[in-house]
N, C-alpha and C positions, 0 to 999 in steps of 0.2 A: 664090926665097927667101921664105919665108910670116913674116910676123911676126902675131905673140899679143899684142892689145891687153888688158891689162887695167884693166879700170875699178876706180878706186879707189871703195870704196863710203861713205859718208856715216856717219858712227852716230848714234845717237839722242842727243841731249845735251840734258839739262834744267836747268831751273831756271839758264841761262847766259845773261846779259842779251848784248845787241847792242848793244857799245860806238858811243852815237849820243848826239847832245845835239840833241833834238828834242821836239815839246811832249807827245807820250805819255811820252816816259821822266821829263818832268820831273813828272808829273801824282803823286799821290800815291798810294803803292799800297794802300792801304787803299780807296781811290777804284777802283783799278782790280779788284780781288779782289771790292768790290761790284756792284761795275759788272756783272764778268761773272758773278757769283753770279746776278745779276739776271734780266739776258738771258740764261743756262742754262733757270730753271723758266721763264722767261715763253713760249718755244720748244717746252720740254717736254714742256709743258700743251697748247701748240698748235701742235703740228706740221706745219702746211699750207704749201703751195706761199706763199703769203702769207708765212709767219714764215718758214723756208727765205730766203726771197730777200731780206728785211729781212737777215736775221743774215749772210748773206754781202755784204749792203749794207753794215754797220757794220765786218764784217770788212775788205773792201777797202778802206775809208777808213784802219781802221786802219794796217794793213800797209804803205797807202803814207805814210800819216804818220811813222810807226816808220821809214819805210824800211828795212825788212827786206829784206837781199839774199837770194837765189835759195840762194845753200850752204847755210842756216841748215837745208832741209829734207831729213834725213835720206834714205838710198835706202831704197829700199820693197823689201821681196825679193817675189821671184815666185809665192812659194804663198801670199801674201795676196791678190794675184788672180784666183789658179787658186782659193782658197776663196771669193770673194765673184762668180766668174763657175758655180760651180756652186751657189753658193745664187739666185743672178739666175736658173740655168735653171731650178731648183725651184719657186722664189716661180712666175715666167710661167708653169709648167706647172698650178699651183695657182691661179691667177686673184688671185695677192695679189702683182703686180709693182709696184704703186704706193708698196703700204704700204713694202716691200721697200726702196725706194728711194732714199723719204724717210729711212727707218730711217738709213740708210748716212750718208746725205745730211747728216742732223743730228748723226749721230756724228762725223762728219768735220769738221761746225765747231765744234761742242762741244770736239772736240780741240786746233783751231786754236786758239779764241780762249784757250784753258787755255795753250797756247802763246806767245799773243802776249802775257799776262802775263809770262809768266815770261823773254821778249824783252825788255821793257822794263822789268824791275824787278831792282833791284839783291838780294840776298840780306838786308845788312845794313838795307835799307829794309823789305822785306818782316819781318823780325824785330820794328824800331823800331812797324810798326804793327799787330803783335799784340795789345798790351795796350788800345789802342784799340778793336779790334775783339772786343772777349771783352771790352768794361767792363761792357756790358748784361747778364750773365750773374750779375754779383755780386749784384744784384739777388735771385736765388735759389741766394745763400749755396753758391754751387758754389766749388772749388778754381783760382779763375783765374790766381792767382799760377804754382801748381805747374805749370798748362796750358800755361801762357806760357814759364815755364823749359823745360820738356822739348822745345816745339815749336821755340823758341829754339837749343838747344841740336842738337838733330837738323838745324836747320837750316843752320848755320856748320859742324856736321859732313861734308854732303852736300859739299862740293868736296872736303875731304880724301880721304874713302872715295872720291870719284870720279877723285884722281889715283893712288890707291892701286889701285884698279884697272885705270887703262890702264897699269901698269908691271905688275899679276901677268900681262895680256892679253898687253905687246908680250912676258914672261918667256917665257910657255906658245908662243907664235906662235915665238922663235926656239929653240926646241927642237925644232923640227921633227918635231912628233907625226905617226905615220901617221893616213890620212884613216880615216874610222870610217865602217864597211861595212854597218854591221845597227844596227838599233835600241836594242839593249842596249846598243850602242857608246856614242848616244845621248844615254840616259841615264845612262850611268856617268860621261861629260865633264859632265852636268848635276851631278850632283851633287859633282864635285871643283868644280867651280867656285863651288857655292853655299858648300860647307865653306869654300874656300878666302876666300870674300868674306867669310863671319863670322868666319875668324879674323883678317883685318885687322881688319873692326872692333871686335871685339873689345881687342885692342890697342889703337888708337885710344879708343876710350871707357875705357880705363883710363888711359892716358898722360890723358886729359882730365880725368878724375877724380881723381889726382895733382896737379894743377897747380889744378883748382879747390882740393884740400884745403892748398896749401900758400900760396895766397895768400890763402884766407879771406873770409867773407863781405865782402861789399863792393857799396853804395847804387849802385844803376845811375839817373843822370841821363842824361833826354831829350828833344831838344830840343821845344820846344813844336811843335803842330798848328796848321801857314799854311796853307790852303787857297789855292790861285792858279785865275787865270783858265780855265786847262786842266781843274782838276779842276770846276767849275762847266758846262763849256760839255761833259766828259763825264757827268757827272750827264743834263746838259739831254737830249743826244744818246740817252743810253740809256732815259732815260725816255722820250720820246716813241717807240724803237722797243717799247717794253714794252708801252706805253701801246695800239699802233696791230698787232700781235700779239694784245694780248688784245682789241680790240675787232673788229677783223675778220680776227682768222687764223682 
């Protein structure tokens, strides 16, 4: 008797913190958004086996500070390997396997640590230090206010849309479509699914729109700006890998 193991596979899920009470989540995210804004270009700039092994230095501290469990990482499908093991034989056939690799290398933690934001930082927290983070821009009389509401807004929107999709997803999944054969197939399931995603939101941003016009302007107070120990001792942290990147990566 043969049995069919199937592996349930992971999805990609963003911007969903890891319910932890630990000193990254408690750290401020306005703190954290700079932090990795930071160490992003400082890497960038300087790509070398040097900056490489710092950033997965800070990485790893992170992760285990966060204590991010193991589920939190998505399954990876198979033709992102099958594409990144025929660009690896290209790059070596071309004598550019180093560059290659770092490439990979720094995309991958770039990815992570965009990740590990969005691990420890709450939605509503990330909102609260918008205005924070866009004060320096009033300076040149740009529209901060209206930035702040739209990012604001898109942003408290993002769970909705996203439970609103795993119900059109498990809807489509028990209808039991046939598997699709040929590449038109494809794309013709790519694009019901894109129509199908804007006409939730679509909805959604009007039901939101209704409910803003009926309750009517209204003064958004927030709590004052405490810096704690965490967010000082990540400043410190980032800066000294910024610091030791750009001076010998």
């Amino acid at each position: 008797m043969s049995r069919t193991r199937t592996r349930q596979r992971r999805p990609i899920i963003l911007l969903r913190p890891v319910p932890r009470e630990t000193p990254l989540h408690r750290v401020w995210a306005g703190t954290k958004v700079l932090s990795a804004a930071a160490l992003s270009v400082a890497v960038s700039f300087a790509p070398s086996w040097t900056g490489l092994g710092i950033l997965l230095a800070v990485l790893v501290v992170g992760v285990l500070v966060a204590r991010i469990p193991r589920g939190v990482v998505p399954t990876i499908p198979w033709w992102v390997f099958a594409v990144l093991a025929v660009g690896l034989v290209l790059n070596a056939a071309g004598g550019g396997l180093t560059a290659y690799v770092r490439t990979i290398l720094l995309g991958v933690g770039l990815l992570v640590l965009a990740s590990l934001v969005g691990w420890t930082t709450r939605l509503s927290d990330l909102v609260d230090a918008l205005p924070v983070l866009f004060a320096p821009l009033r300076l040149l009389r740009l529209p901060v206010d209206e930035w702040v509401t739209v990012c604001a807004l898109a942003l408290r929107m993002l769970p909705t849309v996203r439970a609103e999709m795993r119900v059109l997803f498990a809807a489509r999944k028990g209808r039991g479509r046939p598997g699709i054969r040929n590449p038109a197939g494809w794309w013709q399931e790519v694009i019901d699914a894109v129509g199908a995603v804007v006409s939730v939101s679509m909805r959604q941003v009007r039901d939101l729109g209704d409910a803003l016009s009926v309750r009517g302007p209204r003064s958004a107070t927030r709590p004052p700006l405490r810096l704690r120990l965490g967010d000082v001792v990540t400043v410190l942290v980032v800066a000294g890998a910024c610091t030791v990147i750009t001076v010998w990566g």
